[in-house]
Short mmCIF file of the C-alpha atoms (twelve columns), coordinates in Angstrom:
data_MODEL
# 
_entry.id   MODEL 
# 
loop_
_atom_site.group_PDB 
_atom_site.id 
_atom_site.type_symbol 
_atom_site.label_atom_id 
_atom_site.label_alt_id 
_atom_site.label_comp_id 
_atom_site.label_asym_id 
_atom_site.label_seq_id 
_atom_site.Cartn_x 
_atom_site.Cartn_y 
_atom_site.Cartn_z 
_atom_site.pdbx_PDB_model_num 
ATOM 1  C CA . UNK A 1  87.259 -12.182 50.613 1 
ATOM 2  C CA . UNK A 2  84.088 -10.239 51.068 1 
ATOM 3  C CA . UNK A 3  81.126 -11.893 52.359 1 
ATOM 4  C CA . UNK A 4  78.005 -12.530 50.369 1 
ATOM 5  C CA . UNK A 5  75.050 -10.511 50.953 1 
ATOM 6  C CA . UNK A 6  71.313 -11.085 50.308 1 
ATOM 7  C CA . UNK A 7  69.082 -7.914  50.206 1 
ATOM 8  C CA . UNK A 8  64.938 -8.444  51.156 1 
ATOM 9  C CA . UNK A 9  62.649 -5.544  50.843 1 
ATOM 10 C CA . UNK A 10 59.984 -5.378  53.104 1 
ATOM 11 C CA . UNK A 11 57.233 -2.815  52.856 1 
ATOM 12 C CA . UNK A 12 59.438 0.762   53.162 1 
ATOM 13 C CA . UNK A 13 62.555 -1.488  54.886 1 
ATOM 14 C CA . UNK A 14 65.510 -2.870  53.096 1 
ATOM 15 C CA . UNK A 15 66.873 -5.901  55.311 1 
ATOM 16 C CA . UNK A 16 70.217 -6.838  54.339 1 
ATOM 17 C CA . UNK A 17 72.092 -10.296 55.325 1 
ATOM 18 C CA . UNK A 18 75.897 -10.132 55.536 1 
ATOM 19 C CA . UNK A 19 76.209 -14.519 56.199 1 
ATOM 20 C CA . UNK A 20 78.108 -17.366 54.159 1 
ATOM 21 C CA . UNK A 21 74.478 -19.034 54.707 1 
ATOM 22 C CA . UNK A 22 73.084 -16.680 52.131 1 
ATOM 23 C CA . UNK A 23 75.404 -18.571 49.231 1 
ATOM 24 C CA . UNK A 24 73.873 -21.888 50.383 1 
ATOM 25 C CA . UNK A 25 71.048 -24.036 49.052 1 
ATOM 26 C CA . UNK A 26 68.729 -25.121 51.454 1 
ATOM 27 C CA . UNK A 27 70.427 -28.627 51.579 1 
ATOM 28 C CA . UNK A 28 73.559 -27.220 53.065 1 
ATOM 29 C CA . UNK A 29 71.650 -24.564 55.222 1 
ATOM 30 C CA . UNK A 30 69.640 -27.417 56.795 1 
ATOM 31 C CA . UNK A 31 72.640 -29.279 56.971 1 
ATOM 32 C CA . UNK A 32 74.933 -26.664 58.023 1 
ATOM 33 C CA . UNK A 33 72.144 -25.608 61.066 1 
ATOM 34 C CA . UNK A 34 72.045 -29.247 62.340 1 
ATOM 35 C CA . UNK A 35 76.120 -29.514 62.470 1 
ATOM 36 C CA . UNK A 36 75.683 -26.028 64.374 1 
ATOM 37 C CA . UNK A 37 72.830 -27.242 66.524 1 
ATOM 38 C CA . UNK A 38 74.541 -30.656 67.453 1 
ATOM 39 C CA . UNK A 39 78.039 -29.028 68.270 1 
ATOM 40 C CA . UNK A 40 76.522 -26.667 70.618 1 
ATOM 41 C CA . UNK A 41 76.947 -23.194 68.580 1 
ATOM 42 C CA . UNK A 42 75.737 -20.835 72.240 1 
ATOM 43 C CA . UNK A 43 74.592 -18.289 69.036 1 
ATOM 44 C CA . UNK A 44 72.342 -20.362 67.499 1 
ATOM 45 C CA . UNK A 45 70.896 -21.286 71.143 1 
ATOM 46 C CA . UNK A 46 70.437 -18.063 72.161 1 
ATOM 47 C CA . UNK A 47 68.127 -17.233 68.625 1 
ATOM 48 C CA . UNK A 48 66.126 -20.456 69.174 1 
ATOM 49 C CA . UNK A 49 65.243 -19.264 72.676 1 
ATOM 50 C CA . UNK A 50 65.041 -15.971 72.057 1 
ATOM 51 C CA . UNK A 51 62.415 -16.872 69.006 1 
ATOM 52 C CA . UNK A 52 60.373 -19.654 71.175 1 
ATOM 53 C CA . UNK A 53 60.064 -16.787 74.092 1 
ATOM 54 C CA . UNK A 54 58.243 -14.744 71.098 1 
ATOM 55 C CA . UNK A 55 55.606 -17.666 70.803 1 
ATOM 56 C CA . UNK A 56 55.273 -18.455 74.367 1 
ATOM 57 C CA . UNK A 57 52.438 -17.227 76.308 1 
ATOM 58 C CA . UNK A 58 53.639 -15.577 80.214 1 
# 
């Protein structure tokens, strides 16, 4: 089964996402992060860290 991809060009830079999530709607993204977030997923930790350090101000 390959897994679905969503492609985003930005400026000169193709991004693309290799993720089930892609295939969602938002419903069952939103849904999907908050089963992730209330089980624990150390991933999805580590990226909501890793994005407040980019707002905080050392």
């Amino acid at each position: 089964m390959e897994i679905p991809k969503k492609e985003h060009k930005i400026g000169n830079t193709t991004v693309i996402i290799h993720s089930p999530l892609v295939a969602m709607t938002e419903e069952e993204r939103v849904r999907w992060f908050n089963d992730e977030w209330e089980k624990g997923n150390p991933v999805l930790k580590e990226i909501a860290v890793a994005v407040s350090n980019c707002y905080s101000e050392d």
